[in-house]
LUMROLO-481840 format. One record per residue: residue in three letters; x, y, z of N, C-alpha, C in turn. Coordinates in steps of 0.1 Angstrom, whole numbers, plus 5000, padded with zeros to 4 digits. Example, Ala and Ser with C-alpha at 12.3 -4.5 7.8 and 13.67 -1.06 7.14 Angstrom:
BEGIN
ALA513249435078512349555078513249675078 SER512849785071513749895071512950005079 
//
This chain:
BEGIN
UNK156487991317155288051312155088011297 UNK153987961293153487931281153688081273 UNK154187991259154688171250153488191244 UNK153088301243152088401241151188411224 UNK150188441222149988411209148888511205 UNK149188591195148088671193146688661181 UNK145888621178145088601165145188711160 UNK144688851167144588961158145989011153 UNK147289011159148689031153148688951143 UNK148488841143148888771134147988771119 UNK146688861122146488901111146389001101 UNK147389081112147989211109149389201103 UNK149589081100150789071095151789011101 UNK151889011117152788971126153088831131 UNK153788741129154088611133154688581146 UNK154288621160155488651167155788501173 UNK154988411175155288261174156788251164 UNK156688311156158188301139159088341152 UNK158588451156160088521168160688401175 UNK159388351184160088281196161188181186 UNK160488141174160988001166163088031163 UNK162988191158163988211151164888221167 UNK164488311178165388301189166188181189 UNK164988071190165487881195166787891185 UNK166487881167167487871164168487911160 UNK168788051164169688121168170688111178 UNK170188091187170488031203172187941202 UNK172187871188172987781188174587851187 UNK174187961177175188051171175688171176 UNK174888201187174988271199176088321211 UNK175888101207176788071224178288061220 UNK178388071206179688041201180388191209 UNK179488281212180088441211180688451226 UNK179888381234180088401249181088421254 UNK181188471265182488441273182288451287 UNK183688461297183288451309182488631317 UNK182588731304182088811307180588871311 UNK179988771301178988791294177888701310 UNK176588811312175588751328174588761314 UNK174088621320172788621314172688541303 UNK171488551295171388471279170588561273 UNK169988531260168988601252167688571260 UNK166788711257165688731261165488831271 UNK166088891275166389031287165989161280 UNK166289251285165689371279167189411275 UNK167989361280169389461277170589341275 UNK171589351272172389251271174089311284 UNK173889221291174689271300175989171303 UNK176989271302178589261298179289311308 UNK180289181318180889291332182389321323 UNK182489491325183589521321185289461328 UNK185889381325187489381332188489491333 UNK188389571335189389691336190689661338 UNK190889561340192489501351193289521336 UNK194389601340195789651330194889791329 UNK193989821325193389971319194090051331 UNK194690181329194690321339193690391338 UNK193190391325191990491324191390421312 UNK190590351317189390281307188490391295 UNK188390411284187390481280186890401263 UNK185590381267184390271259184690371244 UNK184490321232184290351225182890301213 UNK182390321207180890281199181190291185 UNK180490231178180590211163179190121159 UNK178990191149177390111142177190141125 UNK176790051117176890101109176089971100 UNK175690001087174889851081175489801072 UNK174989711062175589611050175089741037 UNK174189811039173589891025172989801015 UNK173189831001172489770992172989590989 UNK174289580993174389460992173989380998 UNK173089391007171989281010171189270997 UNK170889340982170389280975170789150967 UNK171989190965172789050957172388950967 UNK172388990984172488830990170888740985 UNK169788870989168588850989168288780968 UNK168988830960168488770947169688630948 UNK170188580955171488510954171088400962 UNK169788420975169388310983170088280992 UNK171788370998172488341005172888461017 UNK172288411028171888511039173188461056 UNK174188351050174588321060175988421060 UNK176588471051177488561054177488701055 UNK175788771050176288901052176188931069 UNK176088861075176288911095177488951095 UNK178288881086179788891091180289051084 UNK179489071077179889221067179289361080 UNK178689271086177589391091178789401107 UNK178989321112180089301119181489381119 UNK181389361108183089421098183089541101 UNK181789591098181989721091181989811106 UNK181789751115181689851130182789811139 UNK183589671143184489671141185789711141 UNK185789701125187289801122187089901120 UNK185990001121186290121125186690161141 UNK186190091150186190111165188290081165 UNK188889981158189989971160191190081155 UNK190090161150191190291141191590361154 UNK190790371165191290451176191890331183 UNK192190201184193490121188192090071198 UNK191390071199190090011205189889851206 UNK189789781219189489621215187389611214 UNK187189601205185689571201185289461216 UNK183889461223183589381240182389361237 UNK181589401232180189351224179289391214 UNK178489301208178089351197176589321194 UNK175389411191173789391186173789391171 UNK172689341169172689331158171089401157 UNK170489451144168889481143168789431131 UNK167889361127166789301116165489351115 UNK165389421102164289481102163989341090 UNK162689291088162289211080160689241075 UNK160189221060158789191061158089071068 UNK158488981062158088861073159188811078 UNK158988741090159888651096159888511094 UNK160988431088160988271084162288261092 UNK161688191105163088181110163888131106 UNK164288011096165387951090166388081084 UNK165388191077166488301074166588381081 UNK166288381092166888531101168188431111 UNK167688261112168788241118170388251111 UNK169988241097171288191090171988371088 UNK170888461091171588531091172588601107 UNK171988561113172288581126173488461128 UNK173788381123174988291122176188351117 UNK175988491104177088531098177088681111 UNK176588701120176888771130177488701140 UNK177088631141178288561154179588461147 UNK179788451134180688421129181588541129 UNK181488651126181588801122182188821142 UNK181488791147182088831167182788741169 UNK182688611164183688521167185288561162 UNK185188601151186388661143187088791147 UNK185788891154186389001161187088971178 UNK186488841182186688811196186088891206 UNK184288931203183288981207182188891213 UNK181588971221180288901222178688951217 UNK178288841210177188881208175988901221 UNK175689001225174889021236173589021237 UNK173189101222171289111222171589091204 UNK170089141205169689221193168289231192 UNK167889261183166189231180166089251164 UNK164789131163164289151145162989151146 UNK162789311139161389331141160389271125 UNK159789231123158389221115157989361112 UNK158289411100157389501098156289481081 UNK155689391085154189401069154189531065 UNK153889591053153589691045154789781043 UNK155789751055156889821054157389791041 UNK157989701038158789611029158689501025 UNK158489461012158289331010158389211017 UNK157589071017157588981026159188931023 UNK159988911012161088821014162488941013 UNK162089071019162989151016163189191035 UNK164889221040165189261051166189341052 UNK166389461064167489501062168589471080 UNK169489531076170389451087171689591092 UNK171689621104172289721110173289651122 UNK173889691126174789671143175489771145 UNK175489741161176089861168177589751182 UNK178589851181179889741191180089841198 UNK180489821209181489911222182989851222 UNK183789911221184989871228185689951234 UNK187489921242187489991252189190011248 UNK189890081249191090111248191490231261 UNK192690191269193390301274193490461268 UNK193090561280192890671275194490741267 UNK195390671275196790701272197590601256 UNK196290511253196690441241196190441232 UNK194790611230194090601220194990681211 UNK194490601196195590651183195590791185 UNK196790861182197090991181198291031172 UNK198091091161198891101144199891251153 UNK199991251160200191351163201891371164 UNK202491241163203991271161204391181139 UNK203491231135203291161124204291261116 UNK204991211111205691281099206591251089 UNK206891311079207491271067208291141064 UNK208391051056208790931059208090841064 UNK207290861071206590701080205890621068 UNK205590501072205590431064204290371061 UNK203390381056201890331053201790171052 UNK201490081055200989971054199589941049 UNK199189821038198189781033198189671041 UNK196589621047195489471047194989471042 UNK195389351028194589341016192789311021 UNK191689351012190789321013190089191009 UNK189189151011188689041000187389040989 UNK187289250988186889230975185989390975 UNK185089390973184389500974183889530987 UNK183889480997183589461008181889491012 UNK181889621020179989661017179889831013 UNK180889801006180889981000180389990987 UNK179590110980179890150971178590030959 UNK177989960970176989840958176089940954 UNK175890070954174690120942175190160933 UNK176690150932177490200918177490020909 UNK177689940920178189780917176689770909 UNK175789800915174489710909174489790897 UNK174689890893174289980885175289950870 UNK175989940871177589830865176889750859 UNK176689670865176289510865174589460863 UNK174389590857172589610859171889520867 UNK171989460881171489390887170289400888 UNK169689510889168289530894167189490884 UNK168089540869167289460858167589330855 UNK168389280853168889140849169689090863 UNK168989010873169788990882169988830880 UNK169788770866170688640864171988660862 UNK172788790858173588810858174988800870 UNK174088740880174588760890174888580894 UNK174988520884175088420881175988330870 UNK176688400868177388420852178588420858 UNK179688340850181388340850182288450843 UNK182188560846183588640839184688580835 UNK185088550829186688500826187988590839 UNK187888680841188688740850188288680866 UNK187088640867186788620883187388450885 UNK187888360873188488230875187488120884 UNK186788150875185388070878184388090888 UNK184688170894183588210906182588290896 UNK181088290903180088380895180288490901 UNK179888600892179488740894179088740914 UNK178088660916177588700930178488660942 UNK179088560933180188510945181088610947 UNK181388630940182588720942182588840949 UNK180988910943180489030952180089020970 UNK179888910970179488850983180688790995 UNK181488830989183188750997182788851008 UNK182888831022182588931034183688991037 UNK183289081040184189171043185489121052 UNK186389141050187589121065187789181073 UNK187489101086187889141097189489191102 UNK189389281107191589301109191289301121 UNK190489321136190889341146191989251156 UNK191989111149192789041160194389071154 UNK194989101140196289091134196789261140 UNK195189341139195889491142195989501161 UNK195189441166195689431182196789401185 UNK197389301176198389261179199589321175 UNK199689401163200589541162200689651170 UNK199589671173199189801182200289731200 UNK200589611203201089531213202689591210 UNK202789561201204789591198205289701190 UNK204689771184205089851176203689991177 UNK204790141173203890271176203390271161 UNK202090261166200890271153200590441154 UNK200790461142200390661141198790711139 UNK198590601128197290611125196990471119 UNK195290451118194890381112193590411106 UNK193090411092192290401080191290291075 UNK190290251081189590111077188890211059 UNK189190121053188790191034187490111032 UNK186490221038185090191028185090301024 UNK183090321023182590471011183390571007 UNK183790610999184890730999186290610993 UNK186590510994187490480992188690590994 UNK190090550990191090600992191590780995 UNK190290840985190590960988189791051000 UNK188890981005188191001018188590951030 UNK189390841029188790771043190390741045 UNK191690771037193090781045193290901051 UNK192591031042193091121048192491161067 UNK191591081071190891071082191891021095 UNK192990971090194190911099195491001097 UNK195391101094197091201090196691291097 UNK197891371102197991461109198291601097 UNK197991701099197491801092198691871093 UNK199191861076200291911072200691771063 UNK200091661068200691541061200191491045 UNK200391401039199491301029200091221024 UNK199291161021199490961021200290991002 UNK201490910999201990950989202090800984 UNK201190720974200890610972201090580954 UNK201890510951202290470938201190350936 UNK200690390923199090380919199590210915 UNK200990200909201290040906201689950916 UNK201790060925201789920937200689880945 UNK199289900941198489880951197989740942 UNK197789670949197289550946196189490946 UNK195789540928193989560930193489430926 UNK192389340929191789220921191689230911 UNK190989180901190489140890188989200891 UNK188289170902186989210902186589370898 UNK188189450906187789570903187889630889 UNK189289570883189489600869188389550861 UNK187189450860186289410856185089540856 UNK185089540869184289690872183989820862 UNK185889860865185889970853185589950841 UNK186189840836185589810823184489790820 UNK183189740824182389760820181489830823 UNK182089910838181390040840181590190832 UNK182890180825183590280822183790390827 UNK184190340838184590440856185790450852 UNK186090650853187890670854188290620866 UNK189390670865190290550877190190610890 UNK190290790889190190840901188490820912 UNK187590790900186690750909186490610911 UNK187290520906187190390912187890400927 UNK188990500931189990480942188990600952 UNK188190630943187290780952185990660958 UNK185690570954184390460954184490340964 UNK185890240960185990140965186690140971 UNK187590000978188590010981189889960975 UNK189489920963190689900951191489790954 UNK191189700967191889570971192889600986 UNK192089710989192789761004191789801012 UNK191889691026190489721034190889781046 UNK192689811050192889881058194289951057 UNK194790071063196490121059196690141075 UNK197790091078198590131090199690211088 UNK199990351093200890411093201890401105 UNK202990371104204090341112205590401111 UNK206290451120207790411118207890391109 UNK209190461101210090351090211090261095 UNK211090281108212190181114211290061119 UNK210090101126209389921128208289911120 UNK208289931103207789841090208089691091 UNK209189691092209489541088208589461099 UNK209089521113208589451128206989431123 UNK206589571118204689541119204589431110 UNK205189441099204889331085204789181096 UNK205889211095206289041106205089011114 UNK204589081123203989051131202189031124 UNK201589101112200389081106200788971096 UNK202288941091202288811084202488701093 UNK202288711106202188561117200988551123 UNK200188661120198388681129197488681117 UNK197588621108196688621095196488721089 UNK197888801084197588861071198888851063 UNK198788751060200288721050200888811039 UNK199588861035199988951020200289071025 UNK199989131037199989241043201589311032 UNK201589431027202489521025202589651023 UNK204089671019204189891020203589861004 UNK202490021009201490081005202090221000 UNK202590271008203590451005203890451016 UNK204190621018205190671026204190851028 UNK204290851045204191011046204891121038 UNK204491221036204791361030204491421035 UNK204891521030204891731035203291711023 UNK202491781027201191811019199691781027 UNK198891731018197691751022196891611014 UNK195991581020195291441014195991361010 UNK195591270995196091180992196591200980 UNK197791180979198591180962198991030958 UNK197990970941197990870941198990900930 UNK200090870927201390910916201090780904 
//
């Protein structure tokens, strides 16, 4: 069927000829995601995924969705739209793997003022780079055109993932107690938390050449680069812990940083007991404080301080987990603290 063309849409702001364009070249970065699961291609009303059950006793799906936030501004003054997919990826994800969950597919939504396909594909490339890394499939999505909504070169970016874990192997803190041992997955930087404190720091909104400039602490990378490092993926190094060793809890560290979002994995009576010199913060954050002149408790209340996830484990299989995230890509992986008798987080 010849694709469809409207005069009066199109003078309402709407390009949808841009749609069919940006689909074509998207299409490429798509197929990277596929698998033998995955019926069908783009263009359907739904994106359809046959579940494998085979090993599950009791299969139960789990959901996660969530966006990039303001840090699509640095990408949008920065001209660089191919990796925030992978942020937006990230961030749904490693949450779905806190309950020991394997991530099985992933949409994406683009809201845009106009559509140029060259940038909605490049951004749709850092989404299927982002599923590729989770070992997901991209299945749909949709990017709507909205004129008057939002400026023509301004867009925002959302996803939503399912995955599926045994009902008898979803995380449960429930034999969690004093002594076990917390584990860090270093991050790779600010990840997509916390950029309306970042821009405000760094006055981007007013001076966003600044986002172009060398700190002496960042070791030559500019200001944007550095803000723009995508988030990291943990699902394939933490699957593979969750395989040999009893994981108690797990913590993915966005909004809220450290004092929000560990206590979310302890069992009640417990808290995360973390020596402030051993967490292993970048450069970028100590940059932060300083020229934000942020106390420290709300830099670790904000960010994630150079920790994008904590595994609680055994003190007897620490070493086993380390081993096993320093053979599945996370080398630097280490002890972070130790459970206690108490409540939240004590950073000493």
């Amino acid at each position: 069927m010849e694709k469809s063309y409207s005069e009066s849409y199109a003078a309402a702001g709407v390009d949808i000829t841009a749609g069919y364009r940006s689909v074509e070249l998207m299409k490429q970065y798509v197929a990277r995601t596929m698998n033998e699961h995955c019926i069908g291609g783009l263009g359907g009303f739904g994106g359809l995924f046959e579940l494998d059950c085979t090993g599950y006793k009791h299969p139960v799906l789990i959901s996660g969705t969530d966006g990039v936030g303001t840090k699509l501004k640095v990408a949008m003054i920065m001209d660089k739209h191919d990796t925030i997919g992978i942020d937006c990826v990230a961030m749904c994800v490693n949450d779905v793997i806190c309950a020991g969950a394997k991530p099985l597919v992933f949409l994406d939504y683009i809201a845009c003022g106009r559509n140029v396909p060259e940038k909605i594909a490049n951004i749709v490339k850092g989404v299927a780079e982002g599923c590729v890394q989770a070992d997901c499939a991209l299945v749909g999505g949709e990017t709507a055109e909205h004129p008057g909504m939002m400026p023509e070169d301004e867009y925002d970016l959302a996803g939503f993932t399912v995955g599926v874990v045994d009902k008898e192997k979803i995380l449960n803190n429930e034999t969690m107690v004093a002594g076990d041992v917390i584990l860090a997955l270093p991050s790779t930087g600010v990840h997509s938390n916390g950029f309306s404190l970042v821009r405000k720091v760094f006055n981007i909104d007013a001076d966003p050449d600044v986002l172009f400039s060398t700190p002496a602490e960042l070791g030559g990378k500019t200001l944007g680069e550095a803000l723009l490092a995508p988030t990291k993926i943990y699902v394939k190094p933490v699957l593979k812990v969750l395989e040999e060793v009893q994981v108690k809890g797990i913590s993915h560290i966005t909004g809220g940083g450290f004092y929000e979002n560990i206590p979310r994995s302890l069992k009640k009576g417990c808290c995360a007991r973390i020596n402030k010199a051993d967490v292993r913060t970048p450069a970028l954050f100590h940059l932060m404080q300083k020229v934000g002149g942020i106390s420290e408790h709300d830099m670790f209340n904000t960010f994630n301080m150079g920790v994008g996830m904590v595994l609680t484990v055994p003190a007897e299989q620490a070493d086993k987990a380390l081993e096993i995230l320093h053979a599945n890509g996370e080398p630097e992986a280490y002890r972070l603290g130790v459970i206690a008798e108490g409540e939240g987080v004590e950073l000493c």
